[in-house]
N, C-alpha and C positions, 0 to 999 in steps of 0.2 A: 637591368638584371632580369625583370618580370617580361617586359612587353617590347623591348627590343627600341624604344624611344629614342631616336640618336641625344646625344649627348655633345655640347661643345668641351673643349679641356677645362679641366678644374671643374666643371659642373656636378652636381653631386645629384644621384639618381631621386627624380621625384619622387615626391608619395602622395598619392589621393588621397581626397580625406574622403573617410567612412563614410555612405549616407548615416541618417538616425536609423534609418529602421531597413533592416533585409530587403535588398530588391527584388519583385518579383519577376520571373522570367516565365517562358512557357511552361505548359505542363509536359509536352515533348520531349523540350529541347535535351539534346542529346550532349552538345559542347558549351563552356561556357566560360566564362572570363569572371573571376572575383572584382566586383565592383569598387573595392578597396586597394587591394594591391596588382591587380590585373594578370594573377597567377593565372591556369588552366583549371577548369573544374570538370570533373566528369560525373555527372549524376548515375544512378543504377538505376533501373527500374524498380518503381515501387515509393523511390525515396522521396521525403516533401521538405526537407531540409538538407541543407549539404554544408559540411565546415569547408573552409577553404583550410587545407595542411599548412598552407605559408605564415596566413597573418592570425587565423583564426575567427573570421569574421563569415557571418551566414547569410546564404541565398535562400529565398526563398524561391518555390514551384508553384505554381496554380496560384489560386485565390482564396484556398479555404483555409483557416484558423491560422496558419503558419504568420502570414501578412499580419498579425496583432505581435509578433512577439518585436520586443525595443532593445531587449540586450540577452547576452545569456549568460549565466554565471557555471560557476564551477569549485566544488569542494577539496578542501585538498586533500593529498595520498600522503595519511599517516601513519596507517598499516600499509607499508609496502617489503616489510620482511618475510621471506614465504615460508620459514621457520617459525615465526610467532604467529600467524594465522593458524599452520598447521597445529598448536600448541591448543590453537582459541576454538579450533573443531572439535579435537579428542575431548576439550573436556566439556564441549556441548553433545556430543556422542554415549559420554559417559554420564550424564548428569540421571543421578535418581539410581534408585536400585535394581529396577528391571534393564536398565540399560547401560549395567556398570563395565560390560564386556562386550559393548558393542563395536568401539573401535579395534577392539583387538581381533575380534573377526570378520575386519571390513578392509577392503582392498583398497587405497586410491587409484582411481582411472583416470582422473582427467584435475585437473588446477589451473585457471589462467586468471589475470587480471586486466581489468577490460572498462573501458570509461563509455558510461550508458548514460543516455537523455533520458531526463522524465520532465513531465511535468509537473510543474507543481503550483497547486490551483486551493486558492484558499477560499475554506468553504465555513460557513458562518451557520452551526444547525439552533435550530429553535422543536423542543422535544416533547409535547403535551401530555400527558400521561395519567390515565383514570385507573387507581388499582385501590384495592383493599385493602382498608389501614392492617396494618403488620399485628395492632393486639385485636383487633377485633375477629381477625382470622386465628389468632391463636385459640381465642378464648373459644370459637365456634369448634374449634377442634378439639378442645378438652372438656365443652361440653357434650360433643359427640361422644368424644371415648366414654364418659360417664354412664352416657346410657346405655352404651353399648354393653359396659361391663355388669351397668342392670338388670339390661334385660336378660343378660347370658346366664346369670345367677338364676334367674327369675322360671326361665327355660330351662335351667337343668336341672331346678328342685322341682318341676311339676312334668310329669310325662303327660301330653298331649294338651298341657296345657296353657295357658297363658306364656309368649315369648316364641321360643324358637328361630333356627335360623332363617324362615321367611318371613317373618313380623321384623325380628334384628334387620333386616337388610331393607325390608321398607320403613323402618325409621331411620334409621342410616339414611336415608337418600332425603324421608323428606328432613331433616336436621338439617344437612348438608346444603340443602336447597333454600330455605328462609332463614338458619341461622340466626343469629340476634342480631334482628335487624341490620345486618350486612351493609353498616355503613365503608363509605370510599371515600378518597383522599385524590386530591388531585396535586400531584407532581409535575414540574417543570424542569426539564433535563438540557442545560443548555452547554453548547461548546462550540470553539473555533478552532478548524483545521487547515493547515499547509499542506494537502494532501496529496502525494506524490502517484503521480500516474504513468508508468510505462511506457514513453514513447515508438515502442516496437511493437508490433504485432505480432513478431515470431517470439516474444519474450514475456506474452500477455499471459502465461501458465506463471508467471513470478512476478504478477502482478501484489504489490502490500498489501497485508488488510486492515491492520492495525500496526503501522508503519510512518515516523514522520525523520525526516535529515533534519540534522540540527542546523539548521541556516545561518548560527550568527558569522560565523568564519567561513561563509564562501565570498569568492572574490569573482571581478567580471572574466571572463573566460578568454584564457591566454593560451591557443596552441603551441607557444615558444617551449612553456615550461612545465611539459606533458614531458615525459622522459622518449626515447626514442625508444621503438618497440612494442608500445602499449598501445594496442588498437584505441582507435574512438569510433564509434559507432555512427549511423546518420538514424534521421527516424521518419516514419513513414505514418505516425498517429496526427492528426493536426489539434490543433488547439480545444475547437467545438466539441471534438469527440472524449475530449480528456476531459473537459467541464461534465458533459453527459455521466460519463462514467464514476468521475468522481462525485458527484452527486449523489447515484446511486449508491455507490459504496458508504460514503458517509450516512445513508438512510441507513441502511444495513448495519453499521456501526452500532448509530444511535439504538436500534430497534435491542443491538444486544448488547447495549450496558443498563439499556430499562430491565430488561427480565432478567439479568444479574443481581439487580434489586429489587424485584418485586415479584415475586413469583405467581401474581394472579392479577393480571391486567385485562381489563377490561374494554380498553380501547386505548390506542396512543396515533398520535399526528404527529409530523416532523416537517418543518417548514426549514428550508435552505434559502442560504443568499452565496452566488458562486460569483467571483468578480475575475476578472483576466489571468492568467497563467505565466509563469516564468518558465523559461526553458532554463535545468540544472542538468549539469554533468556531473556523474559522480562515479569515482573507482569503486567496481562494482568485482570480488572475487566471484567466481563460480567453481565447485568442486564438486567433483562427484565419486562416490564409491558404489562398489560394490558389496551386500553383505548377504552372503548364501543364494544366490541370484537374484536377490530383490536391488533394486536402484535407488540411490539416498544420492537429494542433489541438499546442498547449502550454498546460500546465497549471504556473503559476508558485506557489509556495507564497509570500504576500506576508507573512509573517511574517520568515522565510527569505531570500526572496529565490530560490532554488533549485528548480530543475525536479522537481516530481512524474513526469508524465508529459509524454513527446514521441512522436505517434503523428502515423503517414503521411510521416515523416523517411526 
């Protein structure tokens, strides 16, 4: 049916069996035969993976990160109603008071639903954190107000004498400066991430930042039962660059759920452990409006249900 094989009567159409792992071919190569079911593939340029539409199984390009991936999975499409998404925008549109009339003066331009690679690379942070204990920085600030309110008294029952606002402001500093004994506390901020990387380059503006897919209900990845119509996407990020980046990002993270807690840190270290990446497929909405010529894209995770991103809000 695939490869044109003759066949005796009664014989029923082989089937390969899958290697384990994506075969590499050239970085060139222009045509290509799925290794599995020996459909046609056509790579694009640019592309470092390719699904094969028949069976759903992946070739690999070149030799960099792609060659690590063993299987790939896929979340399934549980918002796939384009009236209840739309229902799940207005009222992220509308949410809060300043923005109770936002959908009402915003156009829809564009809605599709569209199944995106990411990766996703668990990343294991370890978070060191030197800041100043929470009552002792209070205490330094109500013993500052104290004097401040001193010396202000002090300043304004004597003309030219004792206090004033340049005396206030260099005790203010040095207060501020030695405080009571400005003891610190050391904090340790640890967490572990599944941390989903954008397998597109042309899509890296919608990369998550504080973003994770619920993993436990994805399943290994079946282009059968993709519905016909629904683009999938190919990706052109490879493995190494997604560990890179996600790394970073988790640094980034880490760095701001510290000073969410601590508002005067002193120093902090973040040590990562990044171990190999899954390739996931996930139904990914994109919608975009317009509101008074300004552009508002949402990005709905359609597994979820739940906003990845909201930019131009």
């Amino acid at each position: 049916m695939k490869c044109g094989t003759s066949l005796k009567p009664g014989e029923s159409t082989p089937v390969a069996a899958a290697p384990s792992r994506p075969v590499l071919a050239p970085s060139g190569a222009t045509s290509l035969k799925c290794p599995s079911c020996g459909a046609p593939i056509a790579p694009e340029f640019g592309e470092m993976v390719i699904t094969c539409e028949y069976c759903g199984y992946a070739v690999a390009l070149g030799s960099e990160g792609w060659s690590k991936v063993q299987k790939q999975t896929v979340l399934p499409m549980t918002v796939d109603d384009k009236d209840a998404v739309l229902a799940k925008i207005h009222s992220l549109l509308d949410r809060g008071f300043l923005h109770r009339h936002l959908q009402e003066d915003s156009t829809l331009e564009e809605m599709n639903l569209t199944i995106v690679p990411y990766w996703v690379i668990p990343v294991s942070a370890r978070t060191s954190i030197i800041a100043t204990d929470a009552a002792a920085e209070a205490g330094s600030l109500a013993t500052t107000a104290a004097l401040i309110g001193v010396m202000g008294a002090m300043g304004s029952g004597r003309r030219g004498g004792f206090g004033g606002p340049l005396l206030t402001g260099a005790l203010l500093g040095t207060t501020m400066a030695r405080g009571p004994g400005n003891p610190t506390k050391t904090y340790q901020l640890d967490n572990n991430y599944n941390f989903p990387i954008v397998a597109l380059k042309a899509l890296t503006q919608y990369q998550p930042r504080d973003y994770e897919f619920r993993l436990d209900n994805r399943a290994i990845f079946d282009v059968s039962k993709i519905p016909k119509g629904i683009k999938i996407l190919n990706g052109d990020v490879g493995e190494d660059a997604a560990k890179y980046q996600a790394k970073t990002l988790v640094d980034q993270l880490q760095s701001e759920k510290a000073h969410s807690e601590h508002h005067m840190i002193q120093r902090i270290t973040t040590e990562s452990d990044v171990a190999d990446g899954e390739l996931l497929y996930v139904p990914i909405w994109f919608t975009r409006y317009d509101h008074k010529g300004n552009k508002m894209v949402l990005i709905l995770d359609g597994s979820s249900g739940e906003p990845i991103n909201i930019m131009g809000v």
